[in-house]
TORZA-778086 format. One record per atom (N, C-alpha, C): residue number from 1; residue in three letters; chain; x, y negated, z negated. Coordinates in pm, whole numbers, plus 50000, padded with zeros to 5 digits. Last residue first. Layout:
! TORZA-778086
   seq   type   mol       X       Y       Z
   NUM    ALA     A       X       Y       Z
...
END
This chain:
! TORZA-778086
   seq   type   mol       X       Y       Z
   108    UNK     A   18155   83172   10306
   108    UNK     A   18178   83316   10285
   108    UNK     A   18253   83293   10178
   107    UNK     A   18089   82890   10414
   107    UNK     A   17990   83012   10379
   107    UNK     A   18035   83124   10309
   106    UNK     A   18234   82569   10338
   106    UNK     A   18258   82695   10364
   106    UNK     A   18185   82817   10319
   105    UNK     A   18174   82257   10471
   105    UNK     A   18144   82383   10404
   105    UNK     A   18142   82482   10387
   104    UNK     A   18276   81940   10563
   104    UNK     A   18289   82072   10608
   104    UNK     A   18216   82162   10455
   103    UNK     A   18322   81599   10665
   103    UNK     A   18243   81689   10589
   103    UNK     A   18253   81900   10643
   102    UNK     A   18458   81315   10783
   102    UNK     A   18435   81479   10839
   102    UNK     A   18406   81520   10707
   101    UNK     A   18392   81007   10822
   101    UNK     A   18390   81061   10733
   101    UNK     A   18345   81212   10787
   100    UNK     A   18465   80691   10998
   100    UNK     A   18351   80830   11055
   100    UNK     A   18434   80954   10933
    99    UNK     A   18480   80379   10911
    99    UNK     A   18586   80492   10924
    99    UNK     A   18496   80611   10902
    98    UNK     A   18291   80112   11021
    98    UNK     A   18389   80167   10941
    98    UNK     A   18434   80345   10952
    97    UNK     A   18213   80010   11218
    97    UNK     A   18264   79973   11193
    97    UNK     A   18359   79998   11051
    96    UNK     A   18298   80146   11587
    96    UNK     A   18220   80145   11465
    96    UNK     A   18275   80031   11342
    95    UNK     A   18465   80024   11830
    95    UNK     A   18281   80116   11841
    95    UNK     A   18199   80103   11684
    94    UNK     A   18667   79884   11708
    94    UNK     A   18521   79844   11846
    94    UNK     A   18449   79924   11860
    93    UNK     A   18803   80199   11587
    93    UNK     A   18805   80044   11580
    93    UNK     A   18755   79973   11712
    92    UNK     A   18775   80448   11430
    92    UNK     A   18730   80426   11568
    92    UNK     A   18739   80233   11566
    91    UNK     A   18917   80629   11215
    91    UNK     A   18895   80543   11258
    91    UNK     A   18834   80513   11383
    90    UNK     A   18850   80929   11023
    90    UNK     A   18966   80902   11137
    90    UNK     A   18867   80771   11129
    89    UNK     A   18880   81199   10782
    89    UNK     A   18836   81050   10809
    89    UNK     A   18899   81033   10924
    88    UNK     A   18865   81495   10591
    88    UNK     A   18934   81407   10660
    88    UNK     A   18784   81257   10704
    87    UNK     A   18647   81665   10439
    87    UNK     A   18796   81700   10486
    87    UNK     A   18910   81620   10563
    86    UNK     A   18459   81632   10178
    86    UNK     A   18535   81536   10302
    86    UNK     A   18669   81613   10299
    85    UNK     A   18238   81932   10166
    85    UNK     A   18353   81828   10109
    85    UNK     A   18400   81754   10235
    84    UNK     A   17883   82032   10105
    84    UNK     A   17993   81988   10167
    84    UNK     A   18094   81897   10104
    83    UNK     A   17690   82074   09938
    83    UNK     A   17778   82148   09947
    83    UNK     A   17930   82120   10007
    82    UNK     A   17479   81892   09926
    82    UNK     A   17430   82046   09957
    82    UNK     A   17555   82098   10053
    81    UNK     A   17573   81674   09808
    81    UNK     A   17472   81722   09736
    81    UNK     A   17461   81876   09745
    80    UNK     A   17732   81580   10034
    80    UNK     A   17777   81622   09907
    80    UNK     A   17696   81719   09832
    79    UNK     A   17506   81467   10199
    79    UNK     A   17608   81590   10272
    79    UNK     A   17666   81692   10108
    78    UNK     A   17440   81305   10033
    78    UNK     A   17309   81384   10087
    78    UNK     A   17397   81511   10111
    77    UNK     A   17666   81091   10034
    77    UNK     A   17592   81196   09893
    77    UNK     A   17469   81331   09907
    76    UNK     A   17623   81018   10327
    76    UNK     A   17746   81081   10210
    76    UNK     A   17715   81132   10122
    75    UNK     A   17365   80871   10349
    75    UNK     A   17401   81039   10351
    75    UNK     A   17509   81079   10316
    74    UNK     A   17409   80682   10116
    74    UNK     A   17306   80787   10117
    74    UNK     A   17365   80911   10209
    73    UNK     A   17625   80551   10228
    73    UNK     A   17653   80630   10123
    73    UNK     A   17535   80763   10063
    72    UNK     A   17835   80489   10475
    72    UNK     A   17687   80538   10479
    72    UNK     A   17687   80601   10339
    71    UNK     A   18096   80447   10490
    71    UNK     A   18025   80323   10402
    71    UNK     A   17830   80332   10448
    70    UNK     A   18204   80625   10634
    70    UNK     A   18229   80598   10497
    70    UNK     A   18154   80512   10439
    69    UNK     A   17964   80832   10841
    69    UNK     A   18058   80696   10863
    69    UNK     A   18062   80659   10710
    68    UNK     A   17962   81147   10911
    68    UNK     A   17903   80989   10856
    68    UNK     A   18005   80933   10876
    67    UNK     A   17910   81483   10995
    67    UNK     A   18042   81366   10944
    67    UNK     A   17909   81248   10901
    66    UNK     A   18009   81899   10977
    66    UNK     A   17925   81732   10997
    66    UNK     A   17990   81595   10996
    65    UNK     A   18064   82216   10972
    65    UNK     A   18114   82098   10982
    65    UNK     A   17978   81973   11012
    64    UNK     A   18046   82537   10850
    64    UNK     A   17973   82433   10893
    64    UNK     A   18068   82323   10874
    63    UNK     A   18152   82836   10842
    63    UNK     A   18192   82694   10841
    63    UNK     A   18113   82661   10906
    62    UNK     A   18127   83120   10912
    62    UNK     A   18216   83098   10818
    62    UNK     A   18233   82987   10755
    61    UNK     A   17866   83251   11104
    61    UNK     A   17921   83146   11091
    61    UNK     A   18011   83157   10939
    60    UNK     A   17674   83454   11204
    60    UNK     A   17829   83489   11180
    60    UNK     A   17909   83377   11126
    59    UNK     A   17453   83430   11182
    59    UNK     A   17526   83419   11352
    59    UNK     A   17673   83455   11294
    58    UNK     A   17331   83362   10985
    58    UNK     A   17330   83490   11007
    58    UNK     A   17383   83516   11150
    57    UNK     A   17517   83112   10936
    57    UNK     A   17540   83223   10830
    57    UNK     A   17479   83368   10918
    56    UNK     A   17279   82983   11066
    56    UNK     A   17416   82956   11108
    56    UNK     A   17477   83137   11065
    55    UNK     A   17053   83036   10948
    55    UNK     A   17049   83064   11085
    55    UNK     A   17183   83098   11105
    54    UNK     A   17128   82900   10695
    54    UNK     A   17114   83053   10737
    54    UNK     A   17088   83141   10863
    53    UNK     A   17150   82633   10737
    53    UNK     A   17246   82674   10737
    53    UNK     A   17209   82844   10701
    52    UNK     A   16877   82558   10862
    52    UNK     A   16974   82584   10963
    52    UNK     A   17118   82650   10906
    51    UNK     A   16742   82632   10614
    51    UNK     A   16709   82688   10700
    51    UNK     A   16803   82679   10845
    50    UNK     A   16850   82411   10485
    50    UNK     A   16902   82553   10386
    50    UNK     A   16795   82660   10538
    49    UNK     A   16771   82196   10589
    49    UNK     A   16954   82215   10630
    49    UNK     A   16913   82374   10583
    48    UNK     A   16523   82190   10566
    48    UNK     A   16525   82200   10664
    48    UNK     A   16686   82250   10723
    47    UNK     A   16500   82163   10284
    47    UNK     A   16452   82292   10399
    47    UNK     A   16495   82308   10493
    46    UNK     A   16620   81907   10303
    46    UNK     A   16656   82035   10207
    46    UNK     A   16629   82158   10282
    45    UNK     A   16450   81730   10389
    45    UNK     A   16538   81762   10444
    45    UNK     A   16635   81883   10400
    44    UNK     A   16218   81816   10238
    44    UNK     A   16204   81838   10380
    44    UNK     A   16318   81848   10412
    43    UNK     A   16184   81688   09985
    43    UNK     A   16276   81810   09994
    43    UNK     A   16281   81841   10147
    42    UNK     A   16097   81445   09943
    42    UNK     A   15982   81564   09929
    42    UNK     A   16102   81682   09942
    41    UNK     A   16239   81248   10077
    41    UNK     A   16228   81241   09906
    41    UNK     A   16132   81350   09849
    40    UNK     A   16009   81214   10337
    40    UNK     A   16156   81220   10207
    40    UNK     A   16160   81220   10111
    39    UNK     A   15830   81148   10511
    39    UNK     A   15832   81251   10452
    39    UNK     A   15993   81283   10349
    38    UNK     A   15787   80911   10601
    38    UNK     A   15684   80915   10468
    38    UNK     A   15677   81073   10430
    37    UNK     A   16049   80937   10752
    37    UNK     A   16035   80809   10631
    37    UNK     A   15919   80832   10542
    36    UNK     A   16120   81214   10865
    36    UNK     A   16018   81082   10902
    36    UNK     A   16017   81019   10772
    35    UNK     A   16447   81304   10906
    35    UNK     A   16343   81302   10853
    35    UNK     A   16254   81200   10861
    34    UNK     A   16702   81477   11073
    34    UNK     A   16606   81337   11082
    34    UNK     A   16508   81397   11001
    33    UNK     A   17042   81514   11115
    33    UNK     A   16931   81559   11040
    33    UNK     A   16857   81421   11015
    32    UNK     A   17332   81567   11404
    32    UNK     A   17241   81490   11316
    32    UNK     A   17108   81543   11225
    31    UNK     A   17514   81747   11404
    31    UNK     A   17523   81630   11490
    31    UNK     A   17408   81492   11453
    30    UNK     A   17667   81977   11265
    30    UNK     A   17530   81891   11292
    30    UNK     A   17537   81739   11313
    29    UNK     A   17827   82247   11412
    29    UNK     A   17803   82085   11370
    29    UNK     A   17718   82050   11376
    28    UNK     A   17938   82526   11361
    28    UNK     A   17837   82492   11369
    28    UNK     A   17891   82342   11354
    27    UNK     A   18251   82613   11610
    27    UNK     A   18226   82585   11428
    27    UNK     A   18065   82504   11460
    26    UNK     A   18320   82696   11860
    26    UNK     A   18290   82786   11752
    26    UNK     A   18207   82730   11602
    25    UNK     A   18397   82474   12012
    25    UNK     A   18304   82592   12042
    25    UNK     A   18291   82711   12009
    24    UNK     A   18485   82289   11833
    24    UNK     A   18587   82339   11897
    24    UNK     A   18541   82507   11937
    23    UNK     A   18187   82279   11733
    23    UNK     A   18291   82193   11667
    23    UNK     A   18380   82306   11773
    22    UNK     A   17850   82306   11858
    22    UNK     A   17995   82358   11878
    22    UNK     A   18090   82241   11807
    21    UNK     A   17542   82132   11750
    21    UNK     A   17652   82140   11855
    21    UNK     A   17774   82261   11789
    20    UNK     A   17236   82009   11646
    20    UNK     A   17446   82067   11597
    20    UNK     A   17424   82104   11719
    19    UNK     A   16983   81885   11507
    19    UNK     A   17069   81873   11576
    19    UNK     A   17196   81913   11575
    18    UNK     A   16691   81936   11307
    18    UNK     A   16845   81927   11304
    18    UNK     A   16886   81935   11398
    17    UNK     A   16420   81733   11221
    17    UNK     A   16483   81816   11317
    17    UNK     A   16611   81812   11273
    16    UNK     A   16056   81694   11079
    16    UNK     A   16214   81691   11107
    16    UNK     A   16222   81743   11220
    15    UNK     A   15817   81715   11186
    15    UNK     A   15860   81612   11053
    15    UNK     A   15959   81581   11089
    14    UNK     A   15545   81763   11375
    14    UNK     A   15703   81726   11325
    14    UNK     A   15772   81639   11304
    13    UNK     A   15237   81899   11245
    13    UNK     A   15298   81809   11294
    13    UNK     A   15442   81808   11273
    12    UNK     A   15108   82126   11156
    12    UNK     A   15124   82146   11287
    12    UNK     A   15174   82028   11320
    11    UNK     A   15200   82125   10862
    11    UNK     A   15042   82069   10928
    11    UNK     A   15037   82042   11037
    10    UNK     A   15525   82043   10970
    10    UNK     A   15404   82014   10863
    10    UNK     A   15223   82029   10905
     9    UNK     A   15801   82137   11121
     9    UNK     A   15669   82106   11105
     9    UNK     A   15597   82128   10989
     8    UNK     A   16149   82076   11206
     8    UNK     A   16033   82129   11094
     8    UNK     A   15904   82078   11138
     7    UNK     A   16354   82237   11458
     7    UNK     A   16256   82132   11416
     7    UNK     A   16165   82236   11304
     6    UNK     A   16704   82272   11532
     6    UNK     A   16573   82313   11433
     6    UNK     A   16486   82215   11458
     5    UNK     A   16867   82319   11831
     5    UNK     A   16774   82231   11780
     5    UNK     A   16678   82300   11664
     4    UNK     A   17004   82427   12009
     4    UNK     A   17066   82367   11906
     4    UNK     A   16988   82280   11856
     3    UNK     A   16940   82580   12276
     3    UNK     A   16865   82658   12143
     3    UNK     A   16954   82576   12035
     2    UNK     A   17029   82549   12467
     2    UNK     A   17092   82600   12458
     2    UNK     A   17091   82634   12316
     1    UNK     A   16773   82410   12612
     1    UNK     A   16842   82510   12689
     1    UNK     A   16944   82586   12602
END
């Protein structure tokens, strides 16, 4: 309904998807990026961000935001890789178990 969904396909099948949302119902967030396990390490997920983050970019976007949890280090480095910096950290103590890591990137 409210069009926050990339999906990739392969050979009419789907591979991926990105997931974002509104950060303070302006800032893109991706709320999550899935790739199928016998499709990684192929660049899929690559395509698949450098295609939501021009969607974003051609909406006007200035900033992308995302997060992880600190002691996810694959995607920590995944986020890093394609651009993003840790702009902060906050805690959630009984839900998680370590400290949810904010990531941001600035387009312009």
């Amino acid at each position: 309904m409210h069009k926050e969904y990339l999906i990739l396909q392969e050979d009419g099948l789907e591979i991926g998807f990105i997931r974002w949302s509104s950060f303070w119902g302006k800032i893109p967030y991706m709320d999550m990026i899935f790739v199928l396990p016998s499709s990684r390490t192929s660049g899929a997920g690559k395509l698949l961000y450098r295609a939501w983050e021009k969607a974003m970019a051609d909406r006007g976007a200035g900033l992308l935001m995302t997060s992880c949890e600190r002691d996810e280090q694959e995607p920590l480095r995944w986020h890093m890789a394609n651009g993003f910096e840790i702009v902060g950290e906050v805690a959630f103590p009984g839900f998680q178990n370590g400290k949810e890591v904010f990531l941001a990137k600035i387009l312009v």
